[in-house]
C-alpha positions as CSV (number, residue, x, y, z in Angstrom):
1,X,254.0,-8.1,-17.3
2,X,252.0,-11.2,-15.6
3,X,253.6,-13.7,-13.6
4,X,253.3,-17.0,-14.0
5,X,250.6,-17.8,-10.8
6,X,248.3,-15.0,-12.6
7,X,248.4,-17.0,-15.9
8,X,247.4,-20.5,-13.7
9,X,244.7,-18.9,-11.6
10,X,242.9,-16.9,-14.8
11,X,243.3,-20.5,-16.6
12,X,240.1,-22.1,-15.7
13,X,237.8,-19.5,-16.0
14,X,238.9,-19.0,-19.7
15,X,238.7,-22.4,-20.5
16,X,235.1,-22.8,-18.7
17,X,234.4,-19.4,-21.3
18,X,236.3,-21.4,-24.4
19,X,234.4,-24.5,-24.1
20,X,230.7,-22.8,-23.9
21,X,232.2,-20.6,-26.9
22,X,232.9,-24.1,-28.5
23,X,229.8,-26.0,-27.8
24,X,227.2,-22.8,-28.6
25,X,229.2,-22.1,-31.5
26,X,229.4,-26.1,-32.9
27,X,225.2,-26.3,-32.3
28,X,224.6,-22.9,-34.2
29,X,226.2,-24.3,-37.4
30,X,224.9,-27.8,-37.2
31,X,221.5,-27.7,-35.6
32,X,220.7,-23.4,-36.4
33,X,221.8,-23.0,-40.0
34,X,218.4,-21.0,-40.6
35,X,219.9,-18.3,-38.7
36,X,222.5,-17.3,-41.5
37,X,219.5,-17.6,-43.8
38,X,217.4,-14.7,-44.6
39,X,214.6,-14.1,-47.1
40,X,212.6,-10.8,-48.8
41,X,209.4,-11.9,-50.4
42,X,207.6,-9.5,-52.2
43,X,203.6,-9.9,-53.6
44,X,202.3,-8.2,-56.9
45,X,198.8,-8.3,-58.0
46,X,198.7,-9.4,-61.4
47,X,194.9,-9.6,-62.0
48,X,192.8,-6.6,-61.2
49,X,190.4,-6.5,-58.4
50,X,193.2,-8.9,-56.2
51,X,194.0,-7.5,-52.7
52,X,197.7,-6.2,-52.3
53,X,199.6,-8.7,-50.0
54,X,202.3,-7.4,-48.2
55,X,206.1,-8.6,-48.2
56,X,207.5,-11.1,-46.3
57,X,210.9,-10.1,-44.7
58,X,213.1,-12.5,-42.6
59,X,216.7,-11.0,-41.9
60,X,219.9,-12.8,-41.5
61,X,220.8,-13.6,-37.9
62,X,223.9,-13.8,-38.0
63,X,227.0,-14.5,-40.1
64,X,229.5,-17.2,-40.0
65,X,231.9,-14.6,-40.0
66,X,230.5,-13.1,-37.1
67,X,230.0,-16.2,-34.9
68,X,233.8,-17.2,-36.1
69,X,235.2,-14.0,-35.1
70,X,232.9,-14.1,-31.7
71,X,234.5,-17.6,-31.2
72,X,238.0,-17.0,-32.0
73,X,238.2,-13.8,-29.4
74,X,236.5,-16.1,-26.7
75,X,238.9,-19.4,-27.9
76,X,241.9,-17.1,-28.4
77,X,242.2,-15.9,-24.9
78,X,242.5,-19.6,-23.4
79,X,244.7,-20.8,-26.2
80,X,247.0,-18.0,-25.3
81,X,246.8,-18.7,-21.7
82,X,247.5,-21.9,-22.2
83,X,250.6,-21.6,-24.5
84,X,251.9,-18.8,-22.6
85,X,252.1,-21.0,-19.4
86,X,254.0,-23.8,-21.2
87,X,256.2,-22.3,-22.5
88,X,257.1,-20.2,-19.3
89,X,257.1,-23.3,-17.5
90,X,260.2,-24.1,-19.7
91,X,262.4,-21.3,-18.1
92,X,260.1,-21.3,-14.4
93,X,262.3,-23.0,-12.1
94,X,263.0,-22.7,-8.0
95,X,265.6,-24.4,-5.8
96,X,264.1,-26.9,-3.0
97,X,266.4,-25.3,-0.1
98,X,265.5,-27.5,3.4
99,X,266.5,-25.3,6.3
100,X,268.6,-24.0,4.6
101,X,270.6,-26.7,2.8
102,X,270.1,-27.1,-1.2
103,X,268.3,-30.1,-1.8
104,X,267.4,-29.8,-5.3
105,X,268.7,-27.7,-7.9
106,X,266.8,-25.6,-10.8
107,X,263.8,-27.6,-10.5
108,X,260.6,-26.9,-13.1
109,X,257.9,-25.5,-11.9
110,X,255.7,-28.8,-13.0
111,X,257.7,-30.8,-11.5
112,X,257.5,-29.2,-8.3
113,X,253.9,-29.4,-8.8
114,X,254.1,-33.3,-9.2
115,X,256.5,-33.9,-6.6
116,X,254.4,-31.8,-4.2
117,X,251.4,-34.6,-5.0
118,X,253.8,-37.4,-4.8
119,X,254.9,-36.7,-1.0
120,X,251.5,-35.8,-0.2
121,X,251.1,-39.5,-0.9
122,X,254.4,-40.2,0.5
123,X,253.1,-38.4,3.8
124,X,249.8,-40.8,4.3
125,X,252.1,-43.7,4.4
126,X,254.3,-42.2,6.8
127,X,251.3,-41.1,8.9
128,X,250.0,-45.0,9.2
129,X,253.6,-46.4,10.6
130,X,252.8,-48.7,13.1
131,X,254.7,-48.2,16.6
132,X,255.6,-50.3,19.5
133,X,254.1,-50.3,23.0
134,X,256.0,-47.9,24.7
135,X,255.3,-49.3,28.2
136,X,257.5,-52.1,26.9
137,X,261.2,-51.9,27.3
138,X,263.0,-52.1,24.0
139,X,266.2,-52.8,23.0
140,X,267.5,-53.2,19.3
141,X,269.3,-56.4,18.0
142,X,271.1,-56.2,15.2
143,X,271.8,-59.4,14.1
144,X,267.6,-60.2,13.8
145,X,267.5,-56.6,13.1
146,X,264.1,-56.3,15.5
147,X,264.0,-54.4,18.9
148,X,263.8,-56.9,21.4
149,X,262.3,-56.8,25.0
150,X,263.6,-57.7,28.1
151,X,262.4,-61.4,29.4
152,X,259.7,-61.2,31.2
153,X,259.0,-64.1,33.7
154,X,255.8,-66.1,34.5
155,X,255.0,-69.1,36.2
156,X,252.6,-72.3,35.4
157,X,250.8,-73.5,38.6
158,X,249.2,-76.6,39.4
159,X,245.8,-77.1,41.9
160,X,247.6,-79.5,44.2
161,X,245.7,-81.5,47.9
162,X,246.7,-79.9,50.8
163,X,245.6,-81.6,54.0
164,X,244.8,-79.2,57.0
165,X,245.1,-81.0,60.3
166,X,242.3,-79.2,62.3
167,X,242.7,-81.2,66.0
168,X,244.8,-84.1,66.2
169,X,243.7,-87.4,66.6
170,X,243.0,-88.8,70.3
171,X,242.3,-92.5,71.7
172,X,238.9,-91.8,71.3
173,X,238.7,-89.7,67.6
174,X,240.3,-89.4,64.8
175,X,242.1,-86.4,63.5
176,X,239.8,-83.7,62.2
177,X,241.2,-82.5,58.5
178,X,240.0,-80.2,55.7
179,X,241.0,-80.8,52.6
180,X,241.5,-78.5,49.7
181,X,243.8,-77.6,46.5
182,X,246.4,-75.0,46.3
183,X,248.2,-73.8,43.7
184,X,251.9,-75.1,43.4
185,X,254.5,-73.7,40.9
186,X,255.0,-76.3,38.6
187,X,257.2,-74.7,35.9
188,X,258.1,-71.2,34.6
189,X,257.9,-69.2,31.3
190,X,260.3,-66.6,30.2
191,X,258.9,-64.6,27.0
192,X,260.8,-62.5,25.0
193,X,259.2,-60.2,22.4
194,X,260.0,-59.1,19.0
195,X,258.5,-56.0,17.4
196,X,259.4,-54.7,13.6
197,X,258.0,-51.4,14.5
198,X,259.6,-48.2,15.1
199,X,259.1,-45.9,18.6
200,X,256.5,-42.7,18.4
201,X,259.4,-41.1,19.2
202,X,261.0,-42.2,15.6
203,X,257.6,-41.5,13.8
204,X,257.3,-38.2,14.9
205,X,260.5,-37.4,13.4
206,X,260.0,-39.1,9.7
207,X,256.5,-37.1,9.8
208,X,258.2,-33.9,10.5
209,X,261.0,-34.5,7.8
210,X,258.3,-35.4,5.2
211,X,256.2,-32.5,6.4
212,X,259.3,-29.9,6.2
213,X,260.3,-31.2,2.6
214,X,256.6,-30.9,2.1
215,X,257.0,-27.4,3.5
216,X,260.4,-26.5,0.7
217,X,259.1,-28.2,-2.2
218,X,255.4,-25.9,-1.6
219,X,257.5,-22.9,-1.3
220,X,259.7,-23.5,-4.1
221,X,256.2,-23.5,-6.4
222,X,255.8,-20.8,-5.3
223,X,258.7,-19.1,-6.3
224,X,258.6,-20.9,-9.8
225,X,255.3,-19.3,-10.1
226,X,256.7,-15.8,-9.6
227,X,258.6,-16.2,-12.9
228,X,257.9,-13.3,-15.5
229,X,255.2,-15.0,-17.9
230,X,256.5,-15.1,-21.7
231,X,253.9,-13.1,-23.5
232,X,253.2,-13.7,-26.7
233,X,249.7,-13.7,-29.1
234,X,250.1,-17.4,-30.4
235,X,246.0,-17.2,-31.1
236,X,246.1,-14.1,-33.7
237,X,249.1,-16.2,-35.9
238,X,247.0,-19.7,-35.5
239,X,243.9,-18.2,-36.9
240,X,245.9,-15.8,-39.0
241,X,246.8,-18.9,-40.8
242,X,243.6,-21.2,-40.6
243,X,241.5,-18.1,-41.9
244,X,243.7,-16.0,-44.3
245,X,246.5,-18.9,-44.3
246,X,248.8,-16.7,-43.8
């Protein structure tokens, strides 16, 4: 008996058959009905001395019968596929078991398949965290609920005149000077930053938790997939009906 994975991964080819089956078989009887059509013409002279003409014979192509039948054997197989993998997924279920604590208990097989896409999406969210600079010294506060640095102090100088006495001044000259402008401490700042971020450090860690339930709920699929596939020929009792109605 087929499991469940063999039932998804023959799906797409059958439908790829079932819808060229569909499309041939919907432009033979609306754009080819001269191929169910078929003719024998025959000639007899009538008047004496006329040339015998021979008949003119076009067969029949095909039947509807035939192309339905042809059809339903092509459409049959997907419809079956198709059915059979519903209802399976009714009764296909896995535990999502994270290092080896339950998580989540008897879950479908499609909806493992949905929440496997929905932390995928999860996991590029977590991947574009923003972090703090980790050359900065951070400290969390939680009353403002931020990290917080460490003041940092810096000063505000000022070009001030400074006179340079180069010879002092005698009887006879006057005091050589130079003038020029140094820079005085005026005031200070002390700056204190604030950062809403998280360290790499923290974001490693989300991105490995994601990545691990990631991990679980994959490998829970896969289990669900491994389920015994309910076999039954759905197709032959639909078109049982539909052609014989019964």
């Amino acid at each position: 008996m087929p499991k469940l994975h063999e039932l998804l991964a023959v799906e797409p080819d059958l439908k790829a058959d079932a819808q060229r089956a569909q499309k041939n078989t919907n432009l033979l009887f609306t754009q080819a009905t001269s191929q169910f059509e078929g003719q024998n013409k025959s000639y007899t002279v009538t008047k004496e001395g006329e040339d015998q003409l021979p008949s003119e014979i076009r067969k029949v192509a095909t039947t509807v019968s035939e192309e339905l039948e042809n059809f339903q054997e092509i459409f049959s197989n997907w419809m079956d596929v198709v059915i059979q993998k519903e209802v399976t997924n009714q009764s296909a279920t896995a535990d999502v078991v994270v290092e080896g604590e339950l998580l989540l208990k008897g879950v479908p097989a499609t909806a493992l398949l949905n929440l496997e896409g929905k932390l995928t999406e999860v996991l590029q969210i977590y991947k574009s965290i923003p972090t703090y600079d980790p050359t900065i010294k951070w400290t969390f506060n939680d009353d403002l609920n931020v990290f917080v640095s460490d003041p940092v102090t810096t000063y505000r100088t000022k070009k001030m005149p400074k006179v340079l006495e180069k010879s002092p001044a005698t009887d006879k000259h006057p005091a050589q000077v130079d003038v020029f402008n140094e820079d005085v401490r005026v005031g200070e700042y002390i700056t204190v930053n604030y950062s809403g971020m998280i360290s790499v450090k923290d974001k490693r860690e989300l991105l490995k938790r994601v990545n691990t339930l990631l991990r679980a709920v994959k490998e829970a699929r896969q289990r669900a997939n491994d389920t015994e596939a309910i076999i039954d020929s759905y197709a032959d009792k639909i078109f049982g009906y539909i052609n014989k109605g019964k």
